[in-house]
C-alpha positions in Angstrom: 11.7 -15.1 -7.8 8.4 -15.2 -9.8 8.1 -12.7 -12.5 3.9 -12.4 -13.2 3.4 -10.2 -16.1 0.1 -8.9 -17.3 0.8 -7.7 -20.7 -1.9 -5.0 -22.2 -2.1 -3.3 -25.3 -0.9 -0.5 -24.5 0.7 -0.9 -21.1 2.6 -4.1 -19.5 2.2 -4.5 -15.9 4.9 -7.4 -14.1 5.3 -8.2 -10.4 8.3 -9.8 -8.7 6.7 -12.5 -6.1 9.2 -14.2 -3.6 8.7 -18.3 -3.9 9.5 -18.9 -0.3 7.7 -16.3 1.4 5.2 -15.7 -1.6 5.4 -11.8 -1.1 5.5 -9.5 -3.6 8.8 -7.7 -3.9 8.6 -4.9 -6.5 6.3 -4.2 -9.6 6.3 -1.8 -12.2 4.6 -0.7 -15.3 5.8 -0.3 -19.2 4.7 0.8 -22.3 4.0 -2.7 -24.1 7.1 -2.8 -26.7 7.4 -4.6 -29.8 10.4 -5.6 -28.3 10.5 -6.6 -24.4 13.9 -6.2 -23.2 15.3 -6.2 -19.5 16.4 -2.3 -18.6 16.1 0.2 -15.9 12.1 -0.1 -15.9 12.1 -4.0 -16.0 13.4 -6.7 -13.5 16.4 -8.1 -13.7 16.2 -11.7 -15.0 18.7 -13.4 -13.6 16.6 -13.2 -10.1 13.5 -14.7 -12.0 13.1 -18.8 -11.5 9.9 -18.7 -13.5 7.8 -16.3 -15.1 3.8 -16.5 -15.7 1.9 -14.3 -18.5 -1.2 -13.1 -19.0 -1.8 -11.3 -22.4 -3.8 -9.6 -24.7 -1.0 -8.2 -27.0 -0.2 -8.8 -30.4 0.5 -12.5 -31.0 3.4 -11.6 -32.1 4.3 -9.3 -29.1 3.7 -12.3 -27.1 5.8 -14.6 -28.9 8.9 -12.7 -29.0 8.4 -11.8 -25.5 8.3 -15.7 -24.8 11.1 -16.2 -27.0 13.1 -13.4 -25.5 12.7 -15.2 -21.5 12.6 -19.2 -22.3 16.5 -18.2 -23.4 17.2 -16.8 -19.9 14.6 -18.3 -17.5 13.8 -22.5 -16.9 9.9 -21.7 -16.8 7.8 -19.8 -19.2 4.0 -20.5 -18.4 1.6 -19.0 -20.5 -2.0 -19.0 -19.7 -5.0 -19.3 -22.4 -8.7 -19.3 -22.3 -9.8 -22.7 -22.8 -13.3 -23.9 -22.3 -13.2 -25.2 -18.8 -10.9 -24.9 -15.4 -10.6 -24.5 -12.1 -14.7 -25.5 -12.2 -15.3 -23.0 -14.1 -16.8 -23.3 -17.7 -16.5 -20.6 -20.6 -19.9 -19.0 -22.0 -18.0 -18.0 -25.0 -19.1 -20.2 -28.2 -15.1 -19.7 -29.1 -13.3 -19.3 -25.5 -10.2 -18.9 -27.2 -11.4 -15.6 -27.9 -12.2 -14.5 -24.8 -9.6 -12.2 -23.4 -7.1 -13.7 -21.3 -7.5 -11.0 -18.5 -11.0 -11.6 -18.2 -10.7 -15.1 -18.1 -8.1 -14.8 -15.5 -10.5 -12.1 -13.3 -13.2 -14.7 -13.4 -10.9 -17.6 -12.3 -9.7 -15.6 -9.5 -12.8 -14.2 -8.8 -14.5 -18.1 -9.0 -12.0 -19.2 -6.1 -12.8 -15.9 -4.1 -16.2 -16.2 -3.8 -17.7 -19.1 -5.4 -19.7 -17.0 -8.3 -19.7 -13.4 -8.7 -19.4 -10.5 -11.4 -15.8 -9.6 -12.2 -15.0 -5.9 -13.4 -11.7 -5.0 -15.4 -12.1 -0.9 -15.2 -9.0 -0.3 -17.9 -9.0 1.6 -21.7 -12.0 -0.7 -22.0 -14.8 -1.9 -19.0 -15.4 -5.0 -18.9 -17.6 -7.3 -17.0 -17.9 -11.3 -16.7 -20.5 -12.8 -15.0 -19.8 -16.3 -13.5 -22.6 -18.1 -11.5 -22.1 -20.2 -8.2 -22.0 -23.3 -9.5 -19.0 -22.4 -12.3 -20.7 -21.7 -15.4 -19.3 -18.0 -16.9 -22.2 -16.8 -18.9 -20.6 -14.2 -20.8 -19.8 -10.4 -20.2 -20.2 -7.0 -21.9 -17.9 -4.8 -23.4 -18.1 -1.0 -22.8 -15.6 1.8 -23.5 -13.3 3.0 -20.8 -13.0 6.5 -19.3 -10.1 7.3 -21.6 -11.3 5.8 -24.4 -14.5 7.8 -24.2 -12.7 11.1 -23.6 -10.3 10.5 -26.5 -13.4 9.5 -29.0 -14.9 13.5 -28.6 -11.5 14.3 -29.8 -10.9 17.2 -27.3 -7.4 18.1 -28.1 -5.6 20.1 -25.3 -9.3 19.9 -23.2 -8.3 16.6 -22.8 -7.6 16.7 -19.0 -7.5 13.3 -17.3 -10.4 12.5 -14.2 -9.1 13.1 -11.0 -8.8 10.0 -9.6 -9.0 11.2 -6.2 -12.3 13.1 -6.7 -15.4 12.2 -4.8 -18.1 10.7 -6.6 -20.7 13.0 -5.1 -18.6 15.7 -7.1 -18.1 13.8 -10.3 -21.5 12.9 -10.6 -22.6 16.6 -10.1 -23.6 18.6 -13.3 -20.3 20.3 -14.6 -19.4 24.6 -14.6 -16.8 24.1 -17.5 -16.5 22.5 -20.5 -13.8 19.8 -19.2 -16.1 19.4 -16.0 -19.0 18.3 -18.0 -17.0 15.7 -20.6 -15.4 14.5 -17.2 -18.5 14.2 -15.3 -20.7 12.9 -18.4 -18.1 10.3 -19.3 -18.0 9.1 -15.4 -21.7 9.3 -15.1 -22.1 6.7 -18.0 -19.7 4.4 -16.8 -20.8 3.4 -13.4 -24.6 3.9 -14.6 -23.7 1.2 -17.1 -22.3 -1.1 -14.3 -25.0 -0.8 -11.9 -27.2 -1.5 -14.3 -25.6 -4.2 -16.2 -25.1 -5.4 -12.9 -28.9 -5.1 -11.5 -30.4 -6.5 -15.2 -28.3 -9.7 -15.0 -29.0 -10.8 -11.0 -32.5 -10.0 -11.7 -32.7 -12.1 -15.0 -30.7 -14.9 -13.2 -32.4 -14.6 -10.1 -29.4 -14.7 -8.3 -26.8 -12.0 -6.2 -23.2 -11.9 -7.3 -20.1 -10.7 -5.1 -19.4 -7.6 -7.7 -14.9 -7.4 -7.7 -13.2 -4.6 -9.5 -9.6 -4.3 -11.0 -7.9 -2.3 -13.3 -6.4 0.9 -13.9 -9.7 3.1 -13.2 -11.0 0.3 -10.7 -10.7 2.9 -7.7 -12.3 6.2 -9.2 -14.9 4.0 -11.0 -15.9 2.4 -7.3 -16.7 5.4 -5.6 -20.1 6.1 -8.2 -21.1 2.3 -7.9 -24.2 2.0 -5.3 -23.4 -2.0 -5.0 -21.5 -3.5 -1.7 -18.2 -4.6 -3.8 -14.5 -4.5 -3.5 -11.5 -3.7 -5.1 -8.4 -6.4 -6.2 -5.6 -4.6 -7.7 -4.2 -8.1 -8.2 -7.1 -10.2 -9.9 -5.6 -10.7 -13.1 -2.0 -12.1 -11.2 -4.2 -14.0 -9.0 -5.8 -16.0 -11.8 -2.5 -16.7 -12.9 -1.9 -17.9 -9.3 -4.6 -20.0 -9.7 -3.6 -21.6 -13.0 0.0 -21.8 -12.0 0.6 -22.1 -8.3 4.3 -21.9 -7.7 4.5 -21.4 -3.9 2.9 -23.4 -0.8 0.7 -20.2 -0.1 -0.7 -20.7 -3.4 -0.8 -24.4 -3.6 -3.0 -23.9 -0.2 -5.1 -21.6 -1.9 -4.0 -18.0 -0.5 -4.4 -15.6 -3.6 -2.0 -12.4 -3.1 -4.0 -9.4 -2.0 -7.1 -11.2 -2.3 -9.9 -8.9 -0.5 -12.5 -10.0 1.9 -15.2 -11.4 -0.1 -18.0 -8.3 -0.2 -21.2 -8.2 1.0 -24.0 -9.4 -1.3 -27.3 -7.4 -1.3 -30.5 -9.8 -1.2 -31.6 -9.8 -4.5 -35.2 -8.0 -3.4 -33.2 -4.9 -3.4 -31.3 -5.0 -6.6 -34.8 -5.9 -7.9 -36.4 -3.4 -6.4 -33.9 -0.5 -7.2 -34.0 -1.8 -10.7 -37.7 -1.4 -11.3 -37.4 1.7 -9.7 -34.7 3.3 -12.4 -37.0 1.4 -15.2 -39.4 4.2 -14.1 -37.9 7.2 -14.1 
């Protein structure tokens, strides 16, 4: 087995991936620990052949973490940003700062679809903006639903999105209190990415395939007016990418990879854009 974990700052994420049929066999979820220890919420290692990580913890998290599985599995792999791979070249002056899940989102996205804008919709929004032929040229940084919620400081009001609301509904004024933070918080977010979105096709005169991941990935979707699609898996899949450990990904078959989306011509994302600019 393959143990893929995507460690957060506040919440881990692993997956257990079969090597000879390259299907996923379980996955969980954990609070991100100072201490990373095998129990009832985490896979048993003595199953795991080889283990890949993406994360944006605490170096010293990671560390331990790493310490803690090169003493009980043969192969620890541990991806970085660096300034060029897979044909794709960092826009960051200092890629090492770039954060390892974006860098991973915009390698898998890169393979996907040859270019596109990649969207991590978790306690921050972040999007990464990679052109067809390979260069990233950077990304923006916004706050997440959460974190907005939790910055007006709410207290017991503090009652999480629906995730399965309808976007018509979320988008509508609110009749309550916790209705209008909800809806003011949600309209903000996917206003920011369709415009983010719109401002940099129209400055680089090109259409992007527009993926989304994350946590919120699926609530924050239903508001955006864009053709895109959702990849639960985009973060694993750049580690796929970086470390291909099965034929399916030696061939180039990223795990739950969507169909690429639909691209609007770039005469209508102009168009829509001038049109918002006067309002």
């Amino acid at each position: 087995m393959i143990l893929d974990l995507d460690i957060g700052n506040t919440l881990s994420k692993w997956r257990l991936k079969d090597v000879a049929s390259s299907e996923i066999r379980s996955r969980g979820a954990v609070w991100t620990r100072e201490e990373w220890r095998p129990g009832a919420d985490i896979p048993d290692l003595d199953v795991v052949e080889a283990v890949r990580i993406s994360s944006v913890a605490r170096e010293s998290v990671l560390r331990d973490t790493v310490a803690l599985l090169r003493r009980q599995v043969g192969v620890v792999h541990v991806a970085r940003s660096m300034p060029e791979a897979l044909g794709v070249s960092c826009g960051y002056d200092e890629p090492g700062r770039l954060g390892v899940d974006r860098w991973m989102g915009v390698l898998a996205g890169y393979q996907l679809t040859g270019g596109c804008c990649s969207v991590d919709c978790g306690s921050a929004i972040t999007m990464d903006f990679v052109l067809p032929g390979g260069r990233h040229l950077g990304g923006y940084i916004i706050p997440g639903l959460r974190l907005m919620k939790e910055s007006l400081k709410l207290g017991t009001r503090n009652v999480a999105i629906d995730p399965d609301s309808e976007a018509d509904e979320l988008l509508a004024p609110g009749r309550n209190t916790v209705e209008a933070v909800n809806h003011g918080i949600y309209m903000s977010a996917v206003s920011a990415v369709n415009r983010i979105y719109s401002e940099v096709c129209d400055r680089e005169g090109v259409a992007l395939p527009l993926l989304l991941t994350g946590g919120d990935a699926r609530v924050v979707s239903r508001g955006l007016r864009i053709p895109h699609a959702v990849w639960p898996d985009m973060v694993y899949a750049g580690l796929e990418t970086c470390y291909p450990l099965t034929a399916a990904e030696r061939a180039g078959r990223l795990a739950g990879a969507p169909l690429p989306p639909s691209v609007p011509p770039l005469e209508k994302i102009r168009a829509g854009l001038a049109f918002s600019m006067l309002l």
